[in-house]
C-alpha positions as CSV (number, residue, x, y, z in Angstrom):
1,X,-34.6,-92.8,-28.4
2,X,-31.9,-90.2,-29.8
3,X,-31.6,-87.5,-27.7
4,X,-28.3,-85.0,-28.0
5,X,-26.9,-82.8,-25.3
6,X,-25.1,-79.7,-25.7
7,X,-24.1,-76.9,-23.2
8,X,-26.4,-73.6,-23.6
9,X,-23.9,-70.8,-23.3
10,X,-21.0,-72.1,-21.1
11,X,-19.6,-74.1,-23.6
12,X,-18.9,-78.4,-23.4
13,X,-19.0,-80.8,-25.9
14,X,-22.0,-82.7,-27.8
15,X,-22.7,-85.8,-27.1
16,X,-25.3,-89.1,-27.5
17,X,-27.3,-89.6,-24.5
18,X,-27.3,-93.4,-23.2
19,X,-30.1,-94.6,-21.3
20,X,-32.7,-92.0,-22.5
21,X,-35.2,-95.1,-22.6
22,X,-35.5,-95.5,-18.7
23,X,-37.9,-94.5,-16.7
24,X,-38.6,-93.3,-13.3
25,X,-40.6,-93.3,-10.3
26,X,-41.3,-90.1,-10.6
27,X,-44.7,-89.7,-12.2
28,X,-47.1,-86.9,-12.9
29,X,-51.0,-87.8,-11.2
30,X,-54.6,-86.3,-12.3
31,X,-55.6,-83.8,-9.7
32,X,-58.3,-82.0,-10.8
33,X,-60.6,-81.4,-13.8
34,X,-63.3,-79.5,-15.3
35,X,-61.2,-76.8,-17.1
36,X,-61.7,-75.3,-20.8
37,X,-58.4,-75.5,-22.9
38,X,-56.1,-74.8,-19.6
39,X,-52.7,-73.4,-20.9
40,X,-50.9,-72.1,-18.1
41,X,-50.8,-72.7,-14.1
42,X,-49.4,-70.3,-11.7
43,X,-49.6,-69.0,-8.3
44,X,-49.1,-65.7,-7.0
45,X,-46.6,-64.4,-4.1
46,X,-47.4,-64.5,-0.9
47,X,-50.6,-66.4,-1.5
48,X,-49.1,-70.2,-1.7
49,X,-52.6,-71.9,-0.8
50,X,-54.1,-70.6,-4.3
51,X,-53.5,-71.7,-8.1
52,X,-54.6,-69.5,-10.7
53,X,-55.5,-71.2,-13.8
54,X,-55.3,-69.8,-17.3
55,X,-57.7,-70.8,-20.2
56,X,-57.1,-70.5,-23.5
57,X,-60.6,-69.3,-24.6
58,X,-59.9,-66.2,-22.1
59,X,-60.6,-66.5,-18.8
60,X,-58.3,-67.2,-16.0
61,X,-59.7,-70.0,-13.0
62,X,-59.3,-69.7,-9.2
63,X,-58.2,-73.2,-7.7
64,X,-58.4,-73.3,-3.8
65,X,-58.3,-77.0,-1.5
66,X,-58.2,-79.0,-4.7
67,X,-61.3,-77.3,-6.3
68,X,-62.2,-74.6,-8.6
69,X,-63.2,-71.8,-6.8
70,X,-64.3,-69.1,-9.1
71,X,-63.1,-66.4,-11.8
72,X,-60.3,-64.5,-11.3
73,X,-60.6,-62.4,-14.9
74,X,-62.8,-62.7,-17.5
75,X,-61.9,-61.7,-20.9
76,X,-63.3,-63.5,-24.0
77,X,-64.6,-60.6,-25.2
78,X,-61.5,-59.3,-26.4
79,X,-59.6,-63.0,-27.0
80,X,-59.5,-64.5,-30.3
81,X,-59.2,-67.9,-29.6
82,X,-58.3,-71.1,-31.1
83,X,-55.4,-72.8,-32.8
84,X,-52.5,-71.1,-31.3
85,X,-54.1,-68.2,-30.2
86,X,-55.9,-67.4,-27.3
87,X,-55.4,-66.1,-24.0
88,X,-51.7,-67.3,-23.5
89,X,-50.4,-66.3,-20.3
90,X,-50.4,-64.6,-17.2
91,X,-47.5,-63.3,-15.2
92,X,-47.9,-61.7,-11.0
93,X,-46.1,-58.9,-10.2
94,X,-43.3,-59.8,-7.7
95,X,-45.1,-57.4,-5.5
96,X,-48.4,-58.3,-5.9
97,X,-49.2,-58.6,-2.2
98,X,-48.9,-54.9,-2.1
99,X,-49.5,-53.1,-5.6
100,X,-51.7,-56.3,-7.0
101,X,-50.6,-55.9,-10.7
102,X,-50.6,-58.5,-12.9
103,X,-49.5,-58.7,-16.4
104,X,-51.7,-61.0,-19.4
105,X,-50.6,-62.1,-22.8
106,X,-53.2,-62.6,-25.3
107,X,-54.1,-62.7,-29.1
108,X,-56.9,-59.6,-29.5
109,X,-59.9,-59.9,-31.8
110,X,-58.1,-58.8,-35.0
111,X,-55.3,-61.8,-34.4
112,X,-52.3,-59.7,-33.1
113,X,-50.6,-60.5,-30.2
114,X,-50.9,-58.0,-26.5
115,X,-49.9,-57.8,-22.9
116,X,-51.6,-55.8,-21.0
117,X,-51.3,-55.1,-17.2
118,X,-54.5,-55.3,-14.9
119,X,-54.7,-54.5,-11.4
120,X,-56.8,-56.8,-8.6
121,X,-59.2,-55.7,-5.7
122,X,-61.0,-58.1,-3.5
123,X,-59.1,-61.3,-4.9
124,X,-60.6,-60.6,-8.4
125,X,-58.8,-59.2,-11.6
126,X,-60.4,-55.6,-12.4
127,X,-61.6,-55.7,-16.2
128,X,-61.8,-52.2,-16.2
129,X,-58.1,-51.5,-15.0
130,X,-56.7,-53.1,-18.2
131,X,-54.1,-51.1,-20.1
132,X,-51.7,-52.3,-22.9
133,X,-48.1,-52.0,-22.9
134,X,-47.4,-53.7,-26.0
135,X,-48.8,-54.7,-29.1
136,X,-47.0,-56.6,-31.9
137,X,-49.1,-57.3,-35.2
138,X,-49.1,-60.8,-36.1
139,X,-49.0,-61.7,-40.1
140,X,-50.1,-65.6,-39.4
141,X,-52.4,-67.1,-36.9
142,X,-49.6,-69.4,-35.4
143,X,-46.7,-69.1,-33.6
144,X,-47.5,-66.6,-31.3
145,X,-45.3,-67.4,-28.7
146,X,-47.2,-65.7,-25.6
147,X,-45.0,-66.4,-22.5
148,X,-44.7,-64.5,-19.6
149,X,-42.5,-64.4,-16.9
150,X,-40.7,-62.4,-14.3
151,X,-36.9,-63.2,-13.4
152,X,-35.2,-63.1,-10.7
153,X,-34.4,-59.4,-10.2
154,X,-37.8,-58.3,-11.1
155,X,-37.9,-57.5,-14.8
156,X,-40.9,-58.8,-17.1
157,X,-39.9,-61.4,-20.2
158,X,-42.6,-62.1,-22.9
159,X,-42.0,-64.7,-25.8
160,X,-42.8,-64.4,-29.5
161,X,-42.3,-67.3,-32.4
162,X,-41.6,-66.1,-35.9
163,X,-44.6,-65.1,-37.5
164,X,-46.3,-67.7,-38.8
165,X,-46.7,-70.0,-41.3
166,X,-44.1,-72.7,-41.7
167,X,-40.5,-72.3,-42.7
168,X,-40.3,-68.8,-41.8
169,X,-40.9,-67.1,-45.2
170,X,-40.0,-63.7,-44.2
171,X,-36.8,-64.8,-41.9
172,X,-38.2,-62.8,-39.1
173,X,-36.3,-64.1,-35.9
174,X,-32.9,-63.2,-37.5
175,X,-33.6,-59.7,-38.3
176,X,-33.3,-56.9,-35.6
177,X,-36.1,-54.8,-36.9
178,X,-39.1,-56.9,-36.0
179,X,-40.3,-58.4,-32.7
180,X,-41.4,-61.7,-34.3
181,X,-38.6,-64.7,-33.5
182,X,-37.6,-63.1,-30.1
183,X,-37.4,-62.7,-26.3
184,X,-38.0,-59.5,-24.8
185,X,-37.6,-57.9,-21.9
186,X,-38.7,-55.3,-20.2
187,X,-36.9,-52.4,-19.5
188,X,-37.8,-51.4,-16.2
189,X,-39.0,-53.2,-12.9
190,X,-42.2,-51.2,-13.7
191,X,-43.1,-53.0,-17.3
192,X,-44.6,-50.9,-19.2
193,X,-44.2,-49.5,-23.3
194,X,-41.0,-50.2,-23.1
195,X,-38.9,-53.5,-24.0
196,X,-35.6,-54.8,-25.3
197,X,-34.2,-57.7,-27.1
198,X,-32.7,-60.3,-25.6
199,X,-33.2,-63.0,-27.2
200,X,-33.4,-63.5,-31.4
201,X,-34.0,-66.7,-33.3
202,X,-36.4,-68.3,-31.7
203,X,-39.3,-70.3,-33.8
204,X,-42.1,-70.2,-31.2
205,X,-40.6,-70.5,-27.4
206,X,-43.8,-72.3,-26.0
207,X,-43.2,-71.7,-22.5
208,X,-40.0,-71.0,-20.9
209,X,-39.1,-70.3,-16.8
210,X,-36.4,-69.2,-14.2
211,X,-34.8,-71.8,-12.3
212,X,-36.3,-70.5,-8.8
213,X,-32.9,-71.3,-7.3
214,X,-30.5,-70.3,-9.7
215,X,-31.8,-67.6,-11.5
216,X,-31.3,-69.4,-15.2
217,X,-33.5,-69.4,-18.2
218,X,-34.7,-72.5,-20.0
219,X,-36.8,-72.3,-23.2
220,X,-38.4,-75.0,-25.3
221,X,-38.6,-74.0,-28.7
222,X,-41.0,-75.5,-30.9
223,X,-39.1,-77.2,-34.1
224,X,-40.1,-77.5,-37.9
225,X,-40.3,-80.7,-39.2
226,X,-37.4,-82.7,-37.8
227,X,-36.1,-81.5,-34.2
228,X,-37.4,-80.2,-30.7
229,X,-35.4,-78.2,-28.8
230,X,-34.8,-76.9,-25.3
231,X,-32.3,-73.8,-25.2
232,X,-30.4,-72.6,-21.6
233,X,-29.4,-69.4,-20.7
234,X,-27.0,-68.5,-17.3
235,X,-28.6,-65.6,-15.4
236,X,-25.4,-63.6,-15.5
237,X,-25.7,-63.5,-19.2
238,X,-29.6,-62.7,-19.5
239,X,-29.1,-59.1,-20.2
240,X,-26.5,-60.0,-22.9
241,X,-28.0,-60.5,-26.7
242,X,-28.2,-64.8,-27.3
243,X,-28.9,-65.5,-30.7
244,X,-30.7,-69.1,-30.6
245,X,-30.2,-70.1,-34.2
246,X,-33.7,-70.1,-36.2
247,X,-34.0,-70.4,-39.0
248,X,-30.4,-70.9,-39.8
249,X,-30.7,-74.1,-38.2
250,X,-33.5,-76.4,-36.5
251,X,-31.7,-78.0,-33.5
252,X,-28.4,-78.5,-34.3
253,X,-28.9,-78.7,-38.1
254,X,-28.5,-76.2,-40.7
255,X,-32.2,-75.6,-41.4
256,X,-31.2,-73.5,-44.5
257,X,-28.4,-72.4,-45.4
258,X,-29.7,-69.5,-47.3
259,X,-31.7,-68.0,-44.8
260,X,-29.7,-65.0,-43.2
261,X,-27.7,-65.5,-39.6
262,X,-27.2,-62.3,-37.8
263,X,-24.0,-61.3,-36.7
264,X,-26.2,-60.0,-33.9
265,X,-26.1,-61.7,-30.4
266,X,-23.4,-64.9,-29.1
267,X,-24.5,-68.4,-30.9
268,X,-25.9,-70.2,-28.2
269,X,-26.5,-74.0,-29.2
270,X,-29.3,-76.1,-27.5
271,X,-28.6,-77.8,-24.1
272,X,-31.2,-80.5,-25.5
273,X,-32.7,-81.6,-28.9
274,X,-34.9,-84.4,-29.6
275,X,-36.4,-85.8,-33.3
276,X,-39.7,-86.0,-34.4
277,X,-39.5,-89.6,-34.0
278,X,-40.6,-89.0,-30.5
279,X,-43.2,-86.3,-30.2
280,X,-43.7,-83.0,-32.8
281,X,-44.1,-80.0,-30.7
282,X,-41.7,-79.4,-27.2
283,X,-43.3,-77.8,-24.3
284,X,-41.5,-76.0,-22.3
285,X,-41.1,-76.9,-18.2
286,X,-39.1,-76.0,-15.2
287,X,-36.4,-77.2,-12.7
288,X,-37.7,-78.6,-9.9
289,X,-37.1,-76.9,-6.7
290,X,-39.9,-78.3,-4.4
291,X,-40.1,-80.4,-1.0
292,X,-43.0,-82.7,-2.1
293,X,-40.7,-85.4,-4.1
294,X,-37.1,-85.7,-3.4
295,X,-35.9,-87.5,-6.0
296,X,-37.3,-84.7,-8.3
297,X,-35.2,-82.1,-6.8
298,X,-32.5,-80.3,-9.3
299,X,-34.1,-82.3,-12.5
300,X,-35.6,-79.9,-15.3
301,X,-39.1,-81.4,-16.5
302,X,-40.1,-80.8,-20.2
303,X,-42.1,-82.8,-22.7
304,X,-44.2,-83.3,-25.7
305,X,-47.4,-82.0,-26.5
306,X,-47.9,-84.2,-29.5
307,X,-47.1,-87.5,-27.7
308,X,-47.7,-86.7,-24.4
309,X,-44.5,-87.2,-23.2
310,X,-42.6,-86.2,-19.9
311,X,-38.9,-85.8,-19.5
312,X,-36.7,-85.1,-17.0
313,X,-33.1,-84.6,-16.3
314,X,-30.8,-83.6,-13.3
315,X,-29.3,-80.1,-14.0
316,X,-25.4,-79.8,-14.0
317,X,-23.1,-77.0,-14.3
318,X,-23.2,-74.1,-17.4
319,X,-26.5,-75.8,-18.6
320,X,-25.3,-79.8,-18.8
321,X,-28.3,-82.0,-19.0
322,X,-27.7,-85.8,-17.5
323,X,-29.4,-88.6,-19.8
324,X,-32.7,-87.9,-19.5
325,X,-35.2,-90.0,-18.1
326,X,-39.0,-90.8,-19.0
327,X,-40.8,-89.1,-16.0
328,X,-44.3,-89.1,-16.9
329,X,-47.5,-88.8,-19.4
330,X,-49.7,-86.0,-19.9
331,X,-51.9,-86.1,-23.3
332,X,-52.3,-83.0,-25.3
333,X,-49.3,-82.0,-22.8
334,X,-49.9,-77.7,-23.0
335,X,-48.0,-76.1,-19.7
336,X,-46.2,-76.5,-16.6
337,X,-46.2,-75.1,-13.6
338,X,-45.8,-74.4,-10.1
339,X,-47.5,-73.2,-6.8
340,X,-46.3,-70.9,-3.8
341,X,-44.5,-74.1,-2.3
342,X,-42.6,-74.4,-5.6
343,X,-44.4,-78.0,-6.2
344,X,-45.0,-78.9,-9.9
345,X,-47.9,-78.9,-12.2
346,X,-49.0,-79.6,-15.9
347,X,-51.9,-78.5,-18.0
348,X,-53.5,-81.0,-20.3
349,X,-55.2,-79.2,-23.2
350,X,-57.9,-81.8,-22.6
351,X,-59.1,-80.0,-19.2
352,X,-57.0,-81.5,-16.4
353,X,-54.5,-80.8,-14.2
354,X,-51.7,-83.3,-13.1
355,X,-49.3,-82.6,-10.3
356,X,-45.9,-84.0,-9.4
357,X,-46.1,-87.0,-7.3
């Protein structure tokens, strides 16, 4: 296996990764089952003992004592669903436990992309307390991105990929003047119409996250037809423009050298890029910070949804990735995530949950 490391933004050198084929103890066990499409898992603050589960057909699942519970929001009415579009993600206010906003991402009927914040009563979404705060019109049916997630100091992030299609016809993420290929953020603590860039050249950031301790941003970004790629970003520099490189280059190749490169934004290289050789489509993970396995602890999970894949690797200074390890299999791999005790999930498009063991 041929993995290459570089630093994100705080600079080091490139280099081959030995010992990429090893494997761990660490391993990722079935927990639970009986979901439809499950894309995301996530908890809400103050509530650790609950896991809300998102589905991609539109509805989001209430997981209590190892079980499903109920129906925390229902909303297939308004989800077009299938392929890569759906109901995409879900993102609690960080103060939920007294204002009980949450925030959804999700593709509407007509194939654009939305977020929309809803308020809960009674341990239940409120359908009728939806309102959008952004809307972005989607040319393709893929690549729709679809994360959210709050950092560290409150303010919202949502994901989109490129566009569609393949080879990004209409060079998108490189130009200023569209939303497609980029990371936003919101520009208040209160999210609403609102956003800015932050982020440009992306191809289709399937699920990114905040290192709970640090504050840091890591991103997989789904690759064309030849590299995977996870991208780092230090938490002093999230509110400075990063310009990740698509579709100038795939990983750390020039993807084509005609497309334009926007003087916009500081070059940031991937931290980690893997071929195709080894799985087709990265997904995204965290940096463990839980109590549950420590051997785990500091080592950023990732993997591959196409081969079911599960990386890890300890997390150094500026972005530095160790050699990574082989740390577990989850077919049709689709999301991580983690509860109130900051112990790690992952979603298996198939309709089970795994956990961190």
């Amino acid at each position: 296996m041929v993995v290459l490391t570089a630093c994100g933004s705080g600079g080091g050198s490139t280099s081959g990764v030995a010992g990429a084929h090893k494997t761990t103890a660490i391993s990722f066990a079935p927990v639970l089952g009986g979901f439809d499409s499950p894309v995301q898992v996530t908890s809400a603050p103050g509530d650790p003992g609950t896991l809300y589960v998102v589905e991609q057909p539109g509805t989001i699942r209430i997981v209590q004592n190892g079980a499903i519970t109920g129906t925390f929001l229902d909303l297939r009415s308004i989800v077009e669903s299938g392929g890569e579009q759906g109901l995409l993600s879900m993102a609690f206010s960080p103060h939920y436990a007294s204002n009980h906003f949450f925030y959804v991402s999700y593709t509407d009927v007509h194939g654009n992309s939305r977020v929309a914040r809803y308020k809960a009563a009674n341990g239940r979404g409120v359908r009728s307390s939806g309102r959008v705060i952004l809307a972005v019109r989607q040319p393709y049916s893929n690549h729709n991105g679809g994360q959210l997630q709050f950092d560290k100091r409150g303010y919202l992030y949502f994901g989109l990929g490129d566009g569609g299609s393949e080879g990004d016809p209409n060079q998108r993420p490189q130009n200023m003047h569209t939303r497609l290929g980029k990371l936003l953020r919101s520009r208040s603590k209160n999210p609403g119409p609102s956003w800015r860039i932050v982020g440009l050249g992306l191809r289709n950031p399937w699920r990114f996250s905040f290192d709970s301790a640090t504050g840091n941003l890591w991103i997989g970004d789904v690759g064309q037809d030849r590299f995977e790629e996870v991208d780092f970003r230090q938490a002093g520099r999230l509110g400075k423009l990063a310009n990740y490189g698509w579709s100038r280059y795939e990983g750390f190749s020039v993807y084509s050298s005609s497309h334009r490169y926007s003087r916009s934004g500081r070059k940031v290289k991937p931290a980690l890029v893997y071929s195709h050789a080894h799985g087709c489509s990265v997904t995204g993970g965290y940096v463990y910070r839980g109590s549950a396995v420590r051997a785990a602890r500091g080592r950023y999970f990732y993997g591959d949804y196409c081969s079911g894949t599960v990386w890890s690797f300890r997390v150094g200074k500026h972005g530095r990735a160790s050699a990574p390890t082989v740390s577990g299999h989850v077919p049709s791999l689709s999301s991580f995530g983690v509860d109130g005790n900051r112990e790690l999930y992952a979603a298996s498009l198939d309709g089970t949950l795994y956990k961190l063991r």
